[in-house]
N, C-alpha and C positions, 0 to 999 in steps of 0.2 A: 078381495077380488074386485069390486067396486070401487076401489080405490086407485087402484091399479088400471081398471078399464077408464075412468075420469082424468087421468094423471098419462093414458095413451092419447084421451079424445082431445086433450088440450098441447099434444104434441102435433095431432096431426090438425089441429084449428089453426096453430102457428106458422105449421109449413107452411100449408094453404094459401095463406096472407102473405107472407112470406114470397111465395112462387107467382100469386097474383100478381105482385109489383104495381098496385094500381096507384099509390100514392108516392112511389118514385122507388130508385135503388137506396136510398138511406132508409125507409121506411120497411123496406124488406129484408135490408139487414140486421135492423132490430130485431123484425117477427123472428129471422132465423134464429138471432142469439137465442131468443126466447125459446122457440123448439128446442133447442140444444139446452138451453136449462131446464127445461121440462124432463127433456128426456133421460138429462144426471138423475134428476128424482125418478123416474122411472125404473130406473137400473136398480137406484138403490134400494127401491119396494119389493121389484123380483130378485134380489140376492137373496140368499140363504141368510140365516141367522135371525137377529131380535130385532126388528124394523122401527122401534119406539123411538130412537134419534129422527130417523128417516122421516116416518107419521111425522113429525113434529117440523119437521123442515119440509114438507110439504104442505102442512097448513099456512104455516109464517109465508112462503112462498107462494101459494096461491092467493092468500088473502093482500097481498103485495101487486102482486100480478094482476088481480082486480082493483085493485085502488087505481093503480100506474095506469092501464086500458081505460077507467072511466075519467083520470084525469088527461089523457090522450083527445077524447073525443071530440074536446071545445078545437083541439090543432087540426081535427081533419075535417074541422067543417066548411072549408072554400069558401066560395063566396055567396053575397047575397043579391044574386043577380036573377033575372026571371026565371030561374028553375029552383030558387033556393039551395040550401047547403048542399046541393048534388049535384052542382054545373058543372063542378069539376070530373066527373065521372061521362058526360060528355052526351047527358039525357037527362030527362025530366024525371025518370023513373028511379028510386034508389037502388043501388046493386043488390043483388042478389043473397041473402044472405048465406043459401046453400054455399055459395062461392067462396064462402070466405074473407069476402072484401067488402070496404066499407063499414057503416055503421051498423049494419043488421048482422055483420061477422064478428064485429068490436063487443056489441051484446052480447054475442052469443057466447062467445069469450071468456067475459064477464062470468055468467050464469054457471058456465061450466067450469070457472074457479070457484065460483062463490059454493057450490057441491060440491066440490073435489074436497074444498078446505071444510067443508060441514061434516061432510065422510071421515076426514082425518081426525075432528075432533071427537065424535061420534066412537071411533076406533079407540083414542088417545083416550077416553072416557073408561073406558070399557075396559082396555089393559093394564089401567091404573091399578096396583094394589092401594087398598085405604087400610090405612090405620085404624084399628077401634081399640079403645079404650074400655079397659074394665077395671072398676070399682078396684080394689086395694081389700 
């Protein structure tokens, strides 16, 4: 179930960003790809059946999806002009994170893969059966 609710939260963090369009229409049409990948994983958590594929491709996938976000954040630093990396947002102050835009939504992003994918291994851990070994 926390898996599930982490693997929704980073569906609707993408939208967000996505709907924000603060960084332009190419940059919102990534986020949406991204929602729309998320939300393939999503599906395949609340299907019926044995989710051990699924768990597993949603770890590789979030931990993916935060590598890409954090190597993202050096492209959406604008310039360095009297308001530093946030002129481009068209204020001294940085966006909002609640918003979803910007670097404090890029974080939060992050955060909320880097859990999603902790949960899945977490789970992936747990479902494993091990092998033991007995003496002969």
């Amino acid at each position: 179930m926390l898996l599930v609710l982490g693997v929704a939260a980073s569906v609707v963090l993408h939208a967000r960003m996505a709907l924000a369009g603060v960084h332009g229409p190419g940059w919102s049409v990534l986020m949406g790809v991204m929602a729309l990948l998320c939300l393939s994983c999503l599906a395949g958590l609340v299907r019926a059946g044995d989710p051990t594929a699924t768990v597993r491709m949603v770890m590789g996938t979030a931990l993916a999806m935060a590598l890409g976000h954090v190597l993202l954040l050096p492209l959406l630093g604008g310039s360095s002009g009297a308001h530093g990396a946030h002129a481009h947002h068209g204020g001294a102050a940085p966006v909002d994170a609640a918003s979803g835009a910007g670097h404090g939504g890029m974080l939060l992003v992050v955060g909320v893969e880097l859990a999603v994918a902790a949960v899945a291994v977490v789970r992936t851990r747990r479902h494993t059966q091990r092998i033991t070994y007995q003496p002969v």
